[in-house]
N, C-alpha and C positions, 0 to 999 in steps of 0.2 A: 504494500500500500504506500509503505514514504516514498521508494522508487518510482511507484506513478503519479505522486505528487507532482514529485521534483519534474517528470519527465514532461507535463503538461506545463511546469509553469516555465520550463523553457521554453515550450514552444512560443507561449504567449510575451515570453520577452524579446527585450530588444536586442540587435543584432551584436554580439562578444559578448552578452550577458554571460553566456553558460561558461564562459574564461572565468568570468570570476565566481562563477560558485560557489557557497560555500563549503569546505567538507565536513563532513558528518562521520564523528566519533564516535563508534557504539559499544555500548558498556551493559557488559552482563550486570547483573547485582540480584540482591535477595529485597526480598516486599518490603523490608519495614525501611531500607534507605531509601527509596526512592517514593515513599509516602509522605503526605503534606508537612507530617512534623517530623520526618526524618533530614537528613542531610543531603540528598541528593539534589535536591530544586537547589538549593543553592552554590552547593558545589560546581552546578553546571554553570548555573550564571557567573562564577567567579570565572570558571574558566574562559567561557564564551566568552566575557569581554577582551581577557588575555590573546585568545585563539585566533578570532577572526573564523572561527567552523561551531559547529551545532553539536551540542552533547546530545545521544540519546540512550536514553536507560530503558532496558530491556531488565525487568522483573523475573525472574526463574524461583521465584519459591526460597527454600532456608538457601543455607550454606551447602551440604550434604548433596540437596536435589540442582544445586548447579553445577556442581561437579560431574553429578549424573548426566543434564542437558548437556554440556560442553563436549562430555565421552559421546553422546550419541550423535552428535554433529560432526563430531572429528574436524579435519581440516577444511572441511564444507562452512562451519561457522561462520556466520555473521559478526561472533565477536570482534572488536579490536583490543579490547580491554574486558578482563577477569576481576571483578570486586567484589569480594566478599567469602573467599577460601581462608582457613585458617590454618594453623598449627596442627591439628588435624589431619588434613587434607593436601597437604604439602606436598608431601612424596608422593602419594597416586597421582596429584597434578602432574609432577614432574616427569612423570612415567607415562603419561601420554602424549610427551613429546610433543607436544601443541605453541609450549610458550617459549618464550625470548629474553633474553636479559635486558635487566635492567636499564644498565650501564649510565645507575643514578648516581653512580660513585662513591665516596664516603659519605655519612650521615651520623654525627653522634645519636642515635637513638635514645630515650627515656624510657626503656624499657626494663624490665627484670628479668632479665638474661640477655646476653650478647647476640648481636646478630650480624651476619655478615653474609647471607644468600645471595648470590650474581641475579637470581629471575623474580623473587616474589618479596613488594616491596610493603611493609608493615604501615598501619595506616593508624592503628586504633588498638587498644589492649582493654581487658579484663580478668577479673578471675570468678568463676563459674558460683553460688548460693544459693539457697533457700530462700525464700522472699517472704513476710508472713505480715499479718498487722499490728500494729503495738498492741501491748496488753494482752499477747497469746507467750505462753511459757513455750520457749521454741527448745528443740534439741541442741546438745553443744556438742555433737559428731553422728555420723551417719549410723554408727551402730544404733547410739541412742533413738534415731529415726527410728530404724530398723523394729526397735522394740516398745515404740508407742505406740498409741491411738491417732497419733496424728496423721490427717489426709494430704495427701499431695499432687501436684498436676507435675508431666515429666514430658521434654518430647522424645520422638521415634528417633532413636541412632540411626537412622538408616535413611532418613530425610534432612535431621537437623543435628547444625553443627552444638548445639547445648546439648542436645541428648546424647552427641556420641561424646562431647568434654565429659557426661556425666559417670559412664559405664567406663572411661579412663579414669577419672578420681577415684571410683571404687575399686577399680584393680589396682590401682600405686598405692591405696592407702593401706588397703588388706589382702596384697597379694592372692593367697592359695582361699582364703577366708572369704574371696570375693562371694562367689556363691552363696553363698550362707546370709551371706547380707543382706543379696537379692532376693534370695526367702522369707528372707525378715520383712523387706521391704514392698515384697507384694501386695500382700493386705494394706496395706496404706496408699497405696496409687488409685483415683479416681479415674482415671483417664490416661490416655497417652496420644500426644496430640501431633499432626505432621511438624509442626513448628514452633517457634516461642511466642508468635503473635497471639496463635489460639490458645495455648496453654494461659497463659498474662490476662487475655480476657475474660477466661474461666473464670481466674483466679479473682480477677476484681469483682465478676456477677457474684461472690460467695459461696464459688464450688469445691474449694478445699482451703485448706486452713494452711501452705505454703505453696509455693510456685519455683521451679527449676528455673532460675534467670542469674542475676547477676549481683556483685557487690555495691553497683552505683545504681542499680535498681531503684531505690529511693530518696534519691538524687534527685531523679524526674519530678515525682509525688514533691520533695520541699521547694525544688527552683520552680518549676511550670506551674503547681495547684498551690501552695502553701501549704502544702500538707504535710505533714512529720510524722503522720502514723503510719507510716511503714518501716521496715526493718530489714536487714539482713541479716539470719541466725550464722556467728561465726564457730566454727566448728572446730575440735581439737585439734586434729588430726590434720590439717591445710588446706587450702581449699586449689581446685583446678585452674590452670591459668589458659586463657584464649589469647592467643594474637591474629589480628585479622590482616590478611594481604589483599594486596591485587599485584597484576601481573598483567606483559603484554602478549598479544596472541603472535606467533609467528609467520602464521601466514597472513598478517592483518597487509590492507593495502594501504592503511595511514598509519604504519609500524611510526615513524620517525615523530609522526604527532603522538600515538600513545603510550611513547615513551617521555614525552615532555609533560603527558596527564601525571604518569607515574611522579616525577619530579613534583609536580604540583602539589601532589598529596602531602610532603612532608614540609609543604612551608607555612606558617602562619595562615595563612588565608583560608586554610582547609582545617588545621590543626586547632583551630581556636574554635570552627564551629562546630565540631566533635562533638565535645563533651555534653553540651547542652540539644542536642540533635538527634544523635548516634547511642547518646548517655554511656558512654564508654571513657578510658582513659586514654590521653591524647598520644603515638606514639613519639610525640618531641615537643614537649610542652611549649606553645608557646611564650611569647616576651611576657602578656600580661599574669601567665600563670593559669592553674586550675579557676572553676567558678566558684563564688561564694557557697556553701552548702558541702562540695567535696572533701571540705575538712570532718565532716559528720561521718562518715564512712567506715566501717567496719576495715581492718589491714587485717590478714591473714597473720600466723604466728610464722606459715610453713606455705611455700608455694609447689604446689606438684605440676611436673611436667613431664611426659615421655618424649622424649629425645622425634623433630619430625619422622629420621629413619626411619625406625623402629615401630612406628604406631602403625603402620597397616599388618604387622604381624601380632601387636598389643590387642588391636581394636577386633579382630577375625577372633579372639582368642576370647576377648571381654564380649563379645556381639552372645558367641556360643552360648557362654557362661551366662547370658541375661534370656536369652528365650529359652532354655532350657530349665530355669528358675521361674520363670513367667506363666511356662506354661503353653510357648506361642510355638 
């Protein structure tokens, strides 16, 4: 359909119009950035003004199910640009041989681990929680989950990138024991939802008494509503940590532009609307710093991470371990 836009409205211009054309950027990403109160409307107009070309965001669902779309297109894709793969997802990206380096060159990153990847450039961090409302006695480690009455919403590992952070936290924290948790943990799950949209909206209509989401989770709730009664339950044992990338496509035909998008991502202009957008932590803080309210925030004691390698042999091993406990 855009291509028949464009192709009628050259006809109707004037003659070297179509010389100058604009080009058009196009950008995978997951539903919640490219929604009204996400990050993407604005990130494009920063850029558009920079570019002189048209951002367009192409929605594919979580994190997890774009990886999927991306595999099923192969080098067919429309992509030019990958936003929204994580730590996670890394390595299977990189094993389909799709994308391009960077070549954003150094960046001191604000991250909590080192990073130095030539293809997949970090845009945004967190680390994985409970989410519940004040005045609810929340668990202080997943065992303690495991052995309440408390209800929970989770998403599907196998659509969304929090669901599969979640079945990694559970194997790094309790190794051989993971199982056992997940047994624990089944009576407590209300639901299990493709993604964190659905799951978050559950949880706000009063369908469970915590939500699989994030540490700055209610960050959103004190800056956008003025509301404080939310919480993040901080857990003994540490909590999971998410880095989110993007990345350019290899066979894109405006490689040279979505490599200057990648750049863009880690400067100010993008960095600073994160936090309050995205509600994530910014991956390079900018000049004026965090927003007021991010000081409230729950810090973990212990951050768990598996190595990008290593997780698609982690995650096939933790996948097993959860539907086999599930019961699916």
């Amino acid at each position: 359909m855009r291509r028949m836009i464009l192709g009628l409205a050259a006809l109707a211009a004037p003659a070297g119009a179509a010389a100058q054309e604009r080009p058009v950027l196009t950008v995978y990403t997951y539903d919640s950035f490219v929604s009204d109160y996400g990050p993407g409307p604005e990130i494009a107009a920063r850029f558009e003004d920079r570019c002189g070309c048209d951002v367009a965001f192409t929605a594919q669902g979580d994190g997890a199910a774009l990886l999927s779309q991306l595999r099923l297109e192969g080098p067919r894709t429309e992509a030019d640009v990958v936003l929204g793969l994580d730590t996670n997802l890394v390595a299977e990206a990189a094993a389909t041989g799709l994308f391009a380096t960077s070549e954003i060159g150094e960046v001191a990153w604000d991250l909590p681990v080192p990073w130095d990847d030539p293809v997949f450039v970090p845009y945004d961090w967190g680390w994985f929680a409970f989410v519940h409302r004040a005045g609810f006695e929340a668990p202080g480690s997943l065992r303690e989950l495991a052995e309440s009455d408390a209800t929970i919403l989770i998403e599907d590992p196998r659509s969304s990138t929090p669901g599969l952070g979640l079945l990694l936290w559970v194997r790094e924290a309790y190794g051989d024991e993971a199982g056992a948790i997940w047994e624990g943990l089944a009576d407590n799950i209300v639901t299990v939802t493709p993604g964190w949209s659905e799951a978050y909206n559950l949880f706000l209509e009063g369908e469970a008494d915590m939500v699989l989401s994030y540490t700055t989770s209610p960050a959103y709730h004190l800056i956008e509503e003025g509301d404080a009664g939310f919480a993040a339950a901080r857990f003994e044992e540490g909590h999971y940590l998410q880095v989110e990338v993007a990345a350019a496509v290899e066979g894109s035909a405006e490689l040279a532009l979505a490599r200057e998008f990648l750049a863009f991502l880690a400067e100010p202009a993008v960095q600073s609307v994160l936090p309050t957008t995205n509600w994530m932590y910014p991956a390079k803080v900018p000049p004026g710093g965090l927003p007021e309210g991010f000081e409230t925030l729950i810090e973990p004691g212990e951050t768990l991470l598996v190595p990008p390698p290593d997780v698609p042999a982690a995650s096939e091993e933790a996948l097993t371990t959860w539907l086999a406990a599930l019961g699916r």
